[in-house]
C-alpha positions in Angstrom: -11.4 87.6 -55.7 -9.6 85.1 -54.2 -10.3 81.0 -53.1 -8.6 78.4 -51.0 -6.9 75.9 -53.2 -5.7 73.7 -50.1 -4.7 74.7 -47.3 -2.2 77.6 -47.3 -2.8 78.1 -50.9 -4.8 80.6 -52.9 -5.3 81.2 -56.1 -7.9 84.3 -57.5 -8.2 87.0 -60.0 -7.3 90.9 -59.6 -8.6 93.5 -62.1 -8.7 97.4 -62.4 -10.0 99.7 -64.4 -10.2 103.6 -64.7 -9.9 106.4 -66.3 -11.6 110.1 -67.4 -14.8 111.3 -69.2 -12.7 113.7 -70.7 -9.0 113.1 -71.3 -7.0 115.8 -69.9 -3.0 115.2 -71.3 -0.5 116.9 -68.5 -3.1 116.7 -65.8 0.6 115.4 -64.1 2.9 112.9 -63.9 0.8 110.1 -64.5 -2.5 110.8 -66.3 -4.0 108.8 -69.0 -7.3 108.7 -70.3 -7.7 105.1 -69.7 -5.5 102.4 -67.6 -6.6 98.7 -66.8 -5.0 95.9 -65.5 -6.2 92.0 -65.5 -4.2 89.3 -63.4 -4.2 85.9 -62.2 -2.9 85.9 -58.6 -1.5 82.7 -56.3 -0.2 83.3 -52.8 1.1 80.8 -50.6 1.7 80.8 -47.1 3.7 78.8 -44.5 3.7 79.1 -40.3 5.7 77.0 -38.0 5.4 78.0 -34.7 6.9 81.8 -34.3 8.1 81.7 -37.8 5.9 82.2 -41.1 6.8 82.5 -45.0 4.4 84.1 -47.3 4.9 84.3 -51.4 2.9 86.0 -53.6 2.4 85.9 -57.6 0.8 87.0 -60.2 0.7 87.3 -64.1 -1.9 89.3 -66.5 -2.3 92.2 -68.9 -2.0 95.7 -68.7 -3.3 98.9 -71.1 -2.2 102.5 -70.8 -4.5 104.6 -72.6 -7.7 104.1 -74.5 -5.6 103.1 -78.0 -2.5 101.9 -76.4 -1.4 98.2 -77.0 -1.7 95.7 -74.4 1.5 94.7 -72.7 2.3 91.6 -70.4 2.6 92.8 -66.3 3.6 90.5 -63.6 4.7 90.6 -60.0 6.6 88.3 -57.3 7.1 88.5 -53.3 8.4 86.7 -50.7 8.0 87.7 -47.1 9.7 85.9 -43.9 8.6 86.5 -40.3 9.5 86.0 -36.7 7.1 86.5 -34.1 8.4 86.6 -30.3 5.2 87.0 -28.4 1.1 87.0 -28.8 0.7 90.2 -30.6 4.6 91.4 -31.6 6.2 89.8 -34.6 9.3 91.6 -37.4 8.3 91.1 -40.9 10.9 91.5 -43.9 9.2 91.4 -47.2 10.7 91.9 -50.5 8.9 92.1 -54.5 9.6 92.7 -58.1 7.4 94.2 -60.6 6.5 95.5 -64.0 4.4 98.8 -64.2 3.6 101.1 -66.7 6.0 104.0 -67.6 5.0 108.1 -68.0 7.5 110.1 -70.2 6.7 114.0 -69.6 3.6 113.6 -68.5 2.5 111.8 -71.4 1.3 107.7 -70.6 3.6 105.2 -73.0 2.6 102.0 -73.9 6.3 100.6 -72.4 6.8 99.3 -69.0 9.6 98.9 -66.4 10.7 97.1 -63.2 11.6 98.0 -60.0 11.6 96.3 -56.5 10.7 97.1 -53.0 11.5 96.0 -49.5 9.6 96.6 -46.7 10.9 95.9 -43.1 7.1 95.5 -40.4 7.7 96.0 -36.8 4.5 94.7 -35.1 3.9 95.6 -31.4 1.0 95.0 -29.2 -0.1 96.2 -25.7 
């Protein structure tokens, strides 16, 4: 859920939850019984004419497994784009994250970070 703060601001709340009736340990690479995730979320966003910034955040808790501790997730993005008509626009977008971790098939409590970027052609007829 999300809410305008002002304009180009929102702020909101993301959670997740799932997991299995019965717990069934190698089912593959990730597969724990239980995994849930609770996070406060802001996103900002920014348009001047054909150009447009948009940066995202957010900050919560995460549990892997049923008796697993809780441990501390977060993410951060920033995308930039250039539009050069009505409908065709080029969007580069990078983030960094925290996730939870699977050795041999079995869900840990530990996390690690890794990035993405992402390059969007857009083009309309």
């Amino acid at each position: 859920m999300m809410a305008t703060l002002w304009r180009g601001i929102e702020a909101g709340v993301f959670g997740r939850l799932m997991g299995y009736r019965r717990p069934n340990p190698g089912a593959g690479y990730f597969a724990p019984d239980r995994f849930g995730v609770l996070e406060g979320r802001v996103t900002g966003t920014w348009r001047r004419e054909r150009w447009g910034i948009r940066a995202d955040a957010g900050f919560g808790a995460q549990q892997v497994g049923a008796g697993a501790p809780t441990q501390l997730e977060w993410h951060a993005g920033l995308g930039i784009t250039r539009g050069w008509s009505a409908n065709n626009e080029l969007t580069l977008a990078g983030s960094l994250t925290n996730s939870a971790a699977s050795r041999s098939g079995t869900a840990t409590a530990t996390g690690f970070r890794y990035g993405t970027i992402s390059l969007r052609v857009q083009h309309g007829l």
